[in-house]
C-alpha positions as CSV (number, residue, x, y, z in Angstrom):
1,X,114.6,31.3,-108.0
2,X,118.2,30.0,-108.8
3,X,121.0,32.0,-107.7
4,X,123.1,33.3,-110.6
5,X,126.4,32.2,-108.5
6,X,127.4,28.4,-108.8
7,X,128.1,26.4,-106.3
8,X,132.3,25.5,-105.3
9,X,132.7,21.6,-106.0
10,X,136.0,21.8,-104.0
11,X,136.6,22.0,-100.4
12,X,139.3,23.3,-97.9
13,X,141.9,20.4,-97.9
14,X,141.6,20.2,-93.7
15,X,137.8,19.7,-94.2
16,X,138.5,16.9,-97.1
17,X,140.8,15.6,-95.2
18,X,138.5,14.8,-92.3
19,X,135.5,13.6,-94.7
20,X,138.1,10.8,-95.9
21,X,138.9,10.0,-92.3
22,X,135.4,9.5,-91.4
23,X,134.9,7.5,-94.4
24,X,137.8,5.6,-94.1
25,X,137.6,5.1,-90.0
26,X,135.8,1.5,-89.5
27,X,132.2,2.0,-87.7
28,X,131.8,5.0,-90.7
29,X,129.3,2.5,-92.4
30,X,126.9,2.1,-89.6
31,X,126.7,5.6,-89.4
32,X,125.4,6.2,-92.3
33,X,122.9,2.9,-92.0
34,X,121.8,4.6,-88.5
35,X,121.1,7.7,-90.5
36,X,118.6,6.3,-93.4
37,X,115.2,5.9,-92.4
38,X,113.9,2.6,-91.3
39,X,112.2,-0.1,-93.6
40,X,108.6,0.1,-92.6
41,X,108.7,-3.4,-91.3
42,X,111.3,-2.1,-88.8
43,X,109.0,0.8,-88.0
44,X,106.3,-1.8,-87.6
45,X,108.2,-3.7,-85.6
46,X,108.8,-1.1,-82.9
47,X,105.4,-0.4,-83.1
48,X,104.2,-3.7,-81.4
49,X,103.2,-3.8,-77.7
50,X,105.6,-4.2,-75.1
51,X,103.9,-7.6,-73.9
52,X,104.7,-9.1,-77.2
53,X,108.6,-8.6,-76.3
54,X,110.7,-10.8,-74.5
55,X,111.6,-10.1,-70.8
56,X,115.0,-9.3,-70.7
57,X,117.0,-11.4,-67.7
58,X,119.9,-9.2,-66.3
59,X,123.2,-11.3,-65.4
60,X,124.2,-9.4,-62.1
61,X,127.6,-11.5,-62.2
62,X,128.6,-10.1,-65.8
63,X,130.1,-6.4,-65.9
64,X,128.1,-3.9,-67.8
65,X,129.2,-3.1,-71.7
66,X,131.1,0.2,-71.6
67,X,128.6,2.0,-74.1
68,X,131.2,4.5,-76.4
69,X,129.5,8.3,-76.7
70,X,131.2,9.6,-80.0
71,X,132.6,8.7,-82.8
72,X,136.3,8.8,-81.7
73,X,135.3,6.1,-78.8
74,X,133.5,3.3,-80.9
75,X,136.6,4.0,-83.4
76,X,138.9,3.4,-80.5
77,X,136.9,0.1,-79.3
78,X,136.9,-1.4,-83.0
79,X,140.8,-1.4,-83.1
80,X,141.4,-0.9,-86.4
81,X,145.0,-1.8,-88.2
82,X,146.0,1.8,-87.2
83,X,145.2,0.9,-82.8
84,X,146.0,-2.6,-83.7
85,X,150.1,-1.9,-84.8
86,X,149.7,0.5,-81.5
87,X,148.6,-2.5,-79.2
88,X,151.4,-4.7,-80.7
89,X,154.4,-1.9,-80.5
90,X,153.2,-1.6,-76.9
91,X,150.9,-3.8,-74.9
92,X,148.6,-5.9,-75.3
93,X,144.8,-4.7,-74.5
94,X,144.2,-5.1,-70.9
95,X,140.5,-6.8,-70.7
96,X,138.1,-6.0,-67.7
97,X,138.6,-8.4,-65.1
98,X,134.8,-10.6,-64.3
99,X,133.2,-9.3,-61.0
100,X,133.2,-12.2,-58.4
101,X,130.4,-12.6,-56.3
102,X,132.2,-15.5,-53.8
103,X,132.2,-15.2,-50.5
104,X,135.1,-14.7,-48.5
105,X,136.9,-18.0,-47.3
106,X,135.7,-19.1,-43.6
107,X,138.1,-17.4,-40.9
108,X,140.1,-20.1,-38.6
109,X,138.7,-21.5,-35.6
110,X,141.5,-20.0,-33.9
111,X,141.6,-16.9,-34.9
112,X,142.0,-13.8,-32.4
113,X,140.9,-9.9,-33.3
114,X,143.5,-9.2,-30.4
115,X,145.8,-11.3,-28.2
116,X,143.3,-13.3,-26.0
117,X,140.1,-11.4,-27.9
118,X,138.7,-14.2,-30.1
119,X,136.1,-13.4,-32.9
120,X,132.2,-13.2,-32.9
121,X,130.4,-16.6,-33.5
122,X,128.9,-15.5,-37.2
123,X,125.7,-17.6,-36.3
124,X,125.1,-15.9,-32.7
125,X,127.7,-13.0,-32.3
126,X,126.1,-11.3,-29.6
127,X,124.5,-14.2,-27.3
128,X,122.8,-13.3,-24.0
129,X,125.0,-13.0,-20.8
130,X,125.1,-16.4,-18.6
131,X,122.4,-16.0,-16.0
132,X,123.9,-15.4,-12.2
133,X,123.3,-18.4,-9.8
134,X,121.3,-17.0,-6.9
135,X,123.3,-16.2,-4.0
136,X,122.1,-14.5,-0.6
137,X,122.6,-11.2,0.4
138,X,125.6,-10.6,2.1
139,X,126.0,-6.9,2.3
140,X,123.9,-3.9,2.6
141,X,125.2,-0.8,1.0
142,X,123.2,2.7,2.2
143,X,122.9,5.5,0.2
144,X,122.0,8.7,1.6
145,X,119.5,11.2,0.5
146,X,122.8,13.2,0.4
147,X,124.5,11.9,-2.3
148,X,122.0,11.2,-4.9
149,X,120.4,14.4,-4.7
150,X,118.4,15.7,-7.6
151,X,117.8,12.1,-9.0
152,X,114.7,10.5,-7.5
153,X,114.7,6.9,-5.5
154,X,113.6,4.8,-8.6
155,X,116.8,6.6,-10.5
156,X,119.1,5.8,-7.6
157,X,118.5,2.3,-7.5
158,X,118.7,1.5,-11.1
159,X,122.2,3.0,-11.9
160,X,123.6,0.9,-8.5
161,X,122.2,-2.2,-9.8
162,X,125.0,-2.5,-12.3
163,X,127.6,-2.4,-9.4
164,X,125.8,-4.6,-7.7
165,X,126.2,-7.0,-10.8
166,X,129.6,-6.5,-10.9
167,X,130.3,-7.1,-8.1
168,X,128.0,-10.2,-8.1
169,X,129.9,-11.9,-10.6
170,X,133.7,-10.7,-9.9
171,X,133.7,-11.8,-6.7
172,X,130.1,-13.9,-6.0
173,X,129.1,-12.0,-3.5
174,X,125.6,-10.4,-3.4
175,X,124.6,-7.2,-2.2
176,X,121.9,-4.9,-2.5
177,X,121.3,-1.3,-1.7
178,X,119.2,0.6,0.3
179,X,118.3,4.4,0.4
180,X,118.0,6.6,3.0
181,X,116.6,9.9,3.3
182,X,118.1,10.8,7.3
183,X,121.1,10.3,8.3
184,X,119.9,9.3,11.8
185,X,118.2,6.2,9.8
186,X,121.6,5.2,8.2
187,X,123.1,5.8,11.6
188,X,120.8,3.3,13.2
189,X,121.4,0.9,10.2
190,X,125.1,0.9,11.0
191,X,125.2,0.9,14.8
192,X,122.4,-2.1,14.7
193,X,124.3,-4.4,11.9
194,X,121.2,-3.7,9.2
195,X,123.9,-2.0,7.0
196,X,127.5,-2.8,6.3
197,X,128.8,0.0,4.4
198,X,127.2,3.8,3.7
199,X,127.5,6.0,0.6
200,X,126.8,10.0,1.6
201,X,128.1,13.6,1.6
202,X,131.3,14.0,4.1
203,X,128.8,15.9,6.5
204,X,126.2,13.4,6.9
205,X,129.3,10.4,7.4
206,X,130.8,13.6,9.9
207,X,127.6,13.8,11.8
208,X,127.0,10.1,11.9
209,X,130.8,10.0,13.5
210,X,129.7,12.0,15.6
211,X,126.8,10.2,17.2
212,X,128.7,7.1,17.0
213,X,131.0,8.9,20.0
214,X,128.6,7.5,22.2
215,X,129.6,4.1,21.7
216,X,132.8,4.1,23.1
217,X,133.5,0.4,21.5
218,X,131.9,1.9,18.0
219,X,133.2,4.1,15.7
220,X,133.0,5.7,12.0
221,X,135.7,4.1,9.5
222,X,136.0,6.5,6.4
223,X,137.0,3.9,3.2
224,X,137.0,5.9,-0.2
225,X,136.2,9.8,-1.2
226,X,134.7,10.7,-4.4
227,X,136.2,12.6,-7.3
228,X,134.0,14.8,-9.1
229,X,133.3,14.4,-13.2
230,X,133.5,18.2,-14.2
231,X,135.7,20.0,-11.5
232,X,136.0,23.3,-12.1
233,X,138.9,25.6,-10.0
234,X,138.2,29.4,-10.3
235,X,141.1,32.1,-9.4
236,X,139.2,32.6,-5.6
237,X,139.9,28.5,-4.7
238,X,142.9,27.5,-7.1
239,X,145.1,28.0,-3.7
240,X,142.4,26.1,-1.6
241,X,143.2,22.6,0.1
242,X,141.3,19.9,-0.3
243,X,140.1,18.4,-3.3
244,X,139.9,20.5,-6.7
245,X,136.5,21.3,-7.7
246,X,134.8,20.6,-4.7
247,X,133.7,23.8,-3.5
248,X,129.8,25.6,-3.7
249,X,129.7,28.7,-5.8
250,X,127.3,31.9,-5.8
251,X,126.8,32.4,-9.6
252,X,125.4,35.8,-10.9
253,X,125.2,37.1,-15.0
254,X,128.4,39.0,-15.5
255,X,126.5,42.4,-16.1
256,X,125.5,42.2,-12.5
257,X,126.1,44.8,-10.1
258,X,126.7,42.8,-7.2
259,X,131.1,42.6,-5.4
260,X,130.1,40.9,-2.3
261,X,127.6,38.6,-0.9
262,X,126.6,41.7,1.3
263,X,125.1,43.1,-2.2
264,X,122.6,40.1,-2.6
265,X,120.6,41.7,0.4
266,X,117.1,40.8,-1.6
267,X,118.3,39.6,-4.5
268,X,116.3,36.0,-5.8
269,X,118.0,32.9,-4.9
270,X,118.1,29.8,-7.2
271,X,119.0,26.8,-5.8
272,X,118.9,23.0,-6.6
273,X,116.3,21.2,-4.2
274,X,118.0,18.1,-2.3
275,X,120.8,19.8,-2.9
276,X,120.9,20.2,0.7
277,X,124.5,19.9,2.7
278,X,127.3,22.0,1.2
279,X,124.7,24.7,0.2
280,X,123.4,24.8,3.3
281,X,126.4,25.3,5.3
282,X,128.1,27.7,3.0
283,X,125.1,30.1,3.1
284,X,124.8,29.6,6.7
285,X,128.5,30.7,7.1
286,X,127.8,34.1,4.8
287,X,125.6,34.7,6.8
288,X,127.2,34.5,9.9
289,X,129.4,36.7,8.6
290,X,127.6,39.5,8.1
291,X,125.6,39.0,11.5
292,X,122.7,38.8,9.7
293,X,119.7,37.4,12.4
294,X,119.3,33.6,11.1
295,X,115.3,33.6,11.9
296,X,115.0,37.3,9.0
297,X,114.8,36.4,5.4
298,X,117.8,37.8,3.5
299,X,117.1,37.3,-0.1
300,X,114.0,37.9,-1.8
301,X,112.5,35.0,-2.9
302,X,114.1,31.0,-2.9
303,X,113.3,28.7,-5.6
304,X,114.4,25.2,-5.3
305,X,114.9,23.7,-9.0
306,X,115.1,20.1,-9.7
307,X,118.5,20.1,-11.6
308,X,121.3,22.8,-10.9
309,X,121.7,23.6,-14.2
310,X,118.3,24.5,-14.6
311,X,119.3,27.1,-11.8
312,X,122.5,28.5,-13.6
313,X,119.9,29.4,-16.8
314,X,117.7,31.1,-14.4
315,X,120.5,33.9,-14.4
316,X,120.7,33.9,-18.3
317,X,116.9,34.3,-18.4
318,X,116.1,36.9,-16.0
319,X,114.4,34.7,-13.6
320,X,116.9,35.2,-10.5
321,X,119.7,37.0,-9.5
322,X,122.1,34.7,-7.7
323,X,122.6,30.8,-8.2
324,X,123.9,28.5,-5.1
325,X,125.3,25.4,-7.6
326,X,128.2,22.9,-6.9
327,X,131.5,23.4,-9.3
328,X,131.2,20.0,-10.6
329,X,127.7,21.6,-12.4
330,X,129.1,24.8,-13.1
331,X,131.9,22.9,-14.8
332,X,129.7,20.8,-16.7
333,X,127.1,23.6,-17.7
334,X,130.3,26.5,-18.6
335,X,131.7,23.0,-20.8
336,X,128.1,22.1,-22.7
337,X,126.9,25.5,-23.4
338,X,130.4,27.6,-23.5
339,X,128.9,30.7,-20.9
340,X,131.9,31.9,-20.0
341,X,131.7,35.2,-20.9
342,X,128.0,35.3,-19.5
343,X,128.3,33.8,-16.1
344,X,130.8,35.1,-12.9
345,X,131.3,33.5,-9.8
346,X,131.2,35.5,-7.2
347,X,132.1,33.7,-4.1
348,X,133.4,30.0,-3.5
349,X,133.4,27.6,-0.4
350,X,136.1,25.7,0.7
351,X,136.2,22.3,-1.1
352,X,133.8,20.1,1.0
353,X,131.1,19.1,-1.9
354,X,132.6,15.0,-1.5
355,X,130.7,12.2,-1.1
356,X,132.4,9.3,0.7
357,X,132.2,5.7,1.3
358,X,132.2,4.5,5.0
359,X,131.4,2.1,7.6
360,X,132.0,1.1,11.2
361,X,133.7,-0.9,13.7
362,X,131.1,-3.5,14.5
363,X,130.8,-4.2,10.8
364,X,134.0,-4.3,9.9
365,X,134.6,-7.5,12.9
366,X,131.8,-9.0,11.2
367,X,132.1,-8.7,7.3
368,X,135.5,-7.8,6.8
369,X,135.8,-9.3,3.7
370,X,133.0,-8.3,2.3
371,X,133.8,-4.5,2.9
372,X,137.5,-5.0,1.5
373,X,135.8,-6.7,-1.6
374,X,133.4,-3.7,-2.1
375,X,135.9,-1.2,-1.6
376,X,138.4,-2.9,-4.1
377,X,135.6,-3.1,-6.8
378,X,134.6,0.5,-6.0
379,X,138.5,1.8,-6.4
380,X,138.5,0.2,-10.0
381,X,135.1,0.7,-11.4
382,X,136.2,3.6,-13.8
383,X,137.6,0.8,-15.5
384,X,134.8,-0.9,-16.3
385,X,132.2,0.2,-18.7
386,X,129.2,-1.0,-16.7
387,X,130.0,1.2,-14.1
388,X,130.5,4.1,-16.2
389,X,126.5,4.3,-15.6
390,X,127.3,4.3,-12.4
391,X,130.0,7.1,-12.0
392,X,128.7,9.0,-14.4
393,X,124.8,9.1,-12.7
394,X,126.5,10.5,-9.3
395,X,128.4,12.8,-10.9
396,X,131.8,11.2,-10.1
397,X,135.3,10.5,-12.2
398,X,136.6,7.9,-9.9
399,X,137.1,6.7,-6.3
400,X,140.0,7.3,-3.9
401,X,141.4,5.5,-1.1
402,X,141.0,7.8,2.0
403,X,144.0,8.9,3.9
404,X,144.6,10.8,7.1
405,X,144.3,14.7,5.5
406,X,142.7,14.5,2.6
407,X,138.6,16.2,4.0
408,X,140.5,18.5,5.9
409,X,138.2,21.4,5.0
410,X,135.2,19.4,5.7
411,X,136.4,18.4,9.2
412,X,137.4,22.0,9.7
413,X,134.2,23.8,8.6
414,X,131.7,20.8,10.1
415,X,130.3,23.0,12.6
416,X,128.5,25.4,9.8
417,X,126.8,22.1,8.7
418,X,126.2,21.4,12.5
419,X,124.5,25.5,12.7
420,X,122.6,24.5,9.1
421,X,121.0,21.3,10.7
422,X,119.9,22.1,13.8
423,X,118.9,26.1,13.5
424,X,118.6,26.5,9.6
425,X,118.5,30.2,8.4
426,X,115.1,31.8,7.6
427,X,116.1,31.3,3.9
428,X,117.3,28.0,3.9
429,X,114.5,25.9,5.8
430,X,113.2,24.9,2.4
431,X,116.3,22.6,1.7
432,X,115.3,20.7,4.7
433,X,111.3,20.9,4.2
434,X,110.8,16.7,2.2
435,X,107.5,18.8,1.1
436,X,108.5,21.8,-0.5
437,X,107.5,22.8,-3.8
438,X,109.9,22.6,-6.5
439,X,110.0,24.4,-10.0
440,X,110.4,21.2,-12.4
441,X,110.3,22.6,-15.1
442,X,113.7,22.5,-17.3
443,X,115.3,24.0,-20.3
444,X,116.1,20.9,-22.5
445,X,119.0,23.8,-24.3
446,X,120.2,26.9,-23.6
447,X,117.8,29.6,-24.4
448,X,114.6,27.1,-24.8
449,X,112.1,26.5,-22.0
């Protein structure tokens, strides 16, 4: 049914004025042709296969049409007369600029990335280092049992073969290195010739100066001490001479009960295995101190771990009491896992946890050079990023030149190492046992076995 009420045949005068814009504005026309329906040879058309249409070929080096969304943007892209007399009261249009695909121009032969730093080849930018010409060996570094520690032989040996290289092609001079797992070997290596120079704690060099007082033409020639990576200075040592961050700590969980070592009557030690000099002496002095007999257990129960830090998490998860660790690995631990607030050290030794370099008098009349050349290299390795392996494998910053004074506290408390050696406590015979069993398993994070 019609409606009785006609139709308006007039509109609002904005609305009109709009419909005349639109019909007015250029682009208006195809509009309307995009809104009538298709001839049916055009729908036919669309309806043919895809194979039967040409492949279109993309020109990568051409920009892509800007494609307008609205009305307002395909009127704006036309130009009409109305953008045109804005474009010439202004500016002219500002075209797209082509994309160019060129290479950039060759660099000069000459040219530098620094002073004296010239650039990659392009062809080969990272060829293969220049072979070393064979040379003999000239000089037989030792390195004790002592110093390497936790790491095993095969470890040992491949993070000093990079010093040796260095010091190989610096200097052409070819040495190797040998490990010992006695002192008395490395004190026969020296006092025979075998061995120019020898890497170990400052007790096993100590002891081996000692023997050496037999020979009254021979003596031990202390060269360079070693600084460790992570030292860490608690309120009981920040007074102490010697080196910073060279002391043995007793670690226990901060909830623990235990004020003095006396308390640990019982308690279960964790301790790193090869580990064996500072530790030793500085539990051998505690318990000296409380006259405890040396052949009776004290604690109750030892376990030797294969790294220390594996011992310091034995206290975090409830599988010992008290950790025996060096300050360089309670720095490093307290830095990597932030324990802080979970960890306290109760007691620290003096700062005699140093590994030095040294040789002796019969070697020193024979390969004098050598030895001054090794030492040198030795002094400047933290400057060179190959021996960063190096440093950083033994747990050391950087070398110092010794002087008269500086392993006081090692000299002074020698005789708790000389006790350790040769009448180990009840407790502490493990450290010295080459077969006793060690827990290897480790927690890759804190809190994960």
């Amino acid at each position: 049914m019609c409606s009785s009420r006609t139709p308006r045949l007039t509109a609002p005068p904005a609305r009109l004025a709009i419909v005349l814009l639109m019909l007015l504005a250029p682009g208006c026309a195809e509009n309307r042709a995009a809104r009538r329906p298709a001839s049916r040879a055009a729908q036919a058309a669309t309806t043919q296969p895809l194979a039967s249409q040409p492949a279109v070929i993309y020109d990568t080096t051409v920009p892509k049409p800007v494609a307008p969304r609205d009305f307002f943007e395909r009127w704006a892209m036309n130009r009409g007369p109305d953008l045109r007399l804005v474009d010439r009261l202004m500016d002219k249009r500002t075209p797209l600029p082509p994309f160019d695909r060129q290479p950039p121009a060759s660099m000069p032969a000459d040219a530098q990335i620094a002073p004296g730093v010239p650039l990659l080849a392009e062809d080969d930018p990272f060829p293969e280092p220049l072979p070393l010409p064979p040379k003999a060996v000239s000089t037989d570094v030792a390195i004790a049992r002592s110093t390497y520690r936790t790491r095993t032989p095969e470890e040992a040996l491949s993070a000093a073969q990079p010093f040796i290289d260095i010091v190989h092609r610096d200097v052409n001079m070819r040495g190797q290195a040998t490990l010992y797992e006695t002192p008395q070997d490395l004190y026969f290596g020296l006092l025979d010739g075998k061995v120019q120079m020898g890497i170990a704690h400052i007790f096993d060099a100590l002891l081996i100066r000692s023997w050496f007082a037999n020979s009254p033409d021979n003596r031990v020639i202390l060269l360079s001490w070693a600084q460790p990576a992570n030292p860490y200075v608690t309120a009981m040592d920040a007074e102490a001479p010697g080196p910073p961050g060279t002391g043995i700590a007793l670690v226990v969980p901060a909830g623990a009960p235990y004020k003095t070592f006396a308390d640990l009557k019982g308690a279960r030690l964790a301790l790193p295995a090869n580990y064996v000099d500072a530790p030793g002496a500085f539990l051998t002095r505690q318990l000296r101190d409380l006259n405890h007999p040396l052949d009776t257990p004290f604690f109750g129960s030892v376990t030797l771990r294969r790294f220390s830090k594996d011992a310091l998490l034995d206290l975090l998860n409830y599988k010992a009491d008290v950790a025996c660790v060096d300050e360089d690995s309670l720095g490093a631990v307290l830095r990597f896992y932030g324990l802080e607030k979970q960890l306290r050290v109760l007691a620290v030794s003096p700062h005699y946890n140093i590994d030095v370099l040294f040789t002796s008098s019969n070697n020193v009349a024979t390969h004098r050079t050598q030895i001054e050349l090794t030492q040198r290299i030795l002094l400047t390795l933290a400057k060179d990023p190959e021996g960063q392996e190096v440093l950083f494998f033994f747990d050391i910053a950087s070398w110092n030149s010794y002087r008269e004074g500086d392993l006081a506290p090692a000299i002074e408390h020698f005789d708790d190492f000389v006790q350790f050696f040769q009448h180990p406590p009840a407790d502490l015979k493990v450290l010295l046992d080459p077969h006793a069993p060690v827990n290897r398993q480790t927690y890759t994070r804190y809190g994960d076995e």
